[in-house]
C-alpha positions as CSV (number, residue, x, y, z in Angstrom):
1,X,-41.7,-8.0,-67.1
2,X,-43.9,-5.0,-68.7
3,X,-41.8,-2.0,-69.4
4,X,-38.3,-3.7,-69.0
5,X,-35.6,-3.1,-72.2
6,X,-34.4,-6.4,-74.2
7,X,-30.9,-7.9,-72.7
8,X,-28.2,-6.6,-75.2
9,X,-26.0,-9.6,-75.8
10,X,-22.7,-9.3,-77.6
11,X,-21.0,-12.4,-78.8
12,X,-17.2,-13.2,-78.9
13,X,-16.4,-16.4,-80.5
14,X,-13.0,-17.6,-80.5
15,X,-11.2,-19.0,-83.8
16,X,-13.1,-22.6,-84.9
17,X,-16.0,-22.0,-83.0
18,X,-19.2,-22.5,-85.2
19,X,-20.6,-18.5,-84.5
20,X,-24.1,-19.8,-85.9
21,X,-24.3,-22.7,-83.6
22,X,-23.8,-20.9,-80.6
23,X,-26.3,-18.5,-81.7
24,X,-28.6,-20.8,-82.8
25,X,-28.3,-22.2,-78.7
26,X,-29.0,-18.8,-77.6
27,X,-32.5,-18.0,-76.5
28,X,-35.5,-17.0,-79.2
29,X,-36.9,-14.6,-77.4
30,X,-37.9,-10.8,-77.9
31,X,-36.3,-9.9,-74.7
32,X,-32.9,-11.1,-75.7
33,X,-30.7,-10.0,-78.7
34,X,-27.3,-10.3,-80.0
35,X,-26.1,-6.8,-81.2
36,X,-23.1,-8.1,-82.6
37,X,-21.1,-10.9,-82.6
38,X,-16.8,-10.8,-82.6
39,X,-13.9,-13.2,-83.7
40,X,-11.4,-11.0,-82.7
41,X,-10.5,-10.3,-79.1
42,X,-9.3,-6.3,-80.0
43,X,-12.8,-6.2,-81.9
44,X,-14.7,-7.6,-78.8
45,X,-13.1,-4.9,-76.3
46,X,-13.5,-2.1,-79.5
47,X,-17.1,-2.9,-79.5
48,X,-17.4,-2.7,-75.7
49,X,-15.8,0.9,-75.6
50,X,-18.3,2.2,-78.1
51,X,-21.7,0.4,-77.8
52,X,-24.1,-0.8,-74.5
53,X,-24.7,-4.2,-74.0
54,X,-25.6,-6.1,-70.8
55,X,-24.0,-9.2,-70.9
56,X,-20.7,-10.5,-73.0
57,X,-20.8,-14.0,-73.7
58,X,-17.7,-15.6,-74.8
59,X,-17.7,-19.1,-76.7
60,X,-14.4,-21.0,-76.7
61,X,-13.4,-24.7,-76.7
62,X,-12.0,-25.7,-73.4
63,X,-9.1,-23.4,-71.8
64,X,-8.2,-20.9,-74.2
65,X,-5.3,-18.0,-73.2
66,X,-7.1,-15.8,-75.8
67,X,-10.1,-16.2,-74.0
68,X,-8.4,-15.3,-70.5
69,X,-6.6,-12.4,-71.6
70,X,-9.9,-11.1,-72.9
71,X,-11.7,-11.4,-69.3
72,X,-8.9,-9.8,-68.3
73,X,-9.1,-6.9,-70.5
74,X,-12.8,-7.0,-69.7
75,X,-12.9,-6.9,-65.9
76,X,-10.7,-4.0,-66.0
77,X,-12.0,-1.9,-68.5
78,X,-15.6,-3.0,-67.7
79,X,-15.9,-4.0,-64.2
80,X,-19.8,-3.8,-64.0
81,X,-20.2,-6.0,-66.9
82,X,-21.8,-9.4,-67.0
83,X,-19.9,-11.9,-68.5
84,X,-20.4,-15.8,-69.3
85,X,-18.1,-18.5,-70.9
């Protein structure tokens, strides 16, 4: 689409997740970049608070409670937000 701004991606990663793999899955593409990527839930919300990004994408291995209480965090601090697991 001419005109329209990259997707802003950030990236939280949860302990004994391969960050480069899941970033290597992630599309190549000039219209898509990750602006940072996290390990630390308090680190993914900081982030969120003081930069713009359109989408969080969180990788984790199955259930996680780390990974809950940080969609929790996020859908009441950022309700707008786009978020995958």
């Amino acid at each position: 689409m001419p005109g329209a701004r990259p997707v802003k991606a950030l990236l939280s990663v949860e302990p004994g997740i391969d960050a480069e793999l899941v970033q290597e899955s992630l599309p190549d593409d000039p219209d898509f970049s990750v602006v940072a990527v996290s390990t630390d839930a308090d680190d993914t919300v900081r982030w969120l608070t003081e930069a713009t990004v359109d989408i969080l994408l969180v990788a984790c291995a199955g259930y996680s409670d780390r990974a809950l209480v940080l969609l929790d965090t996020v859908a009441r601090e950022n309700p707008n937000l786009n978020v995958m697991v």
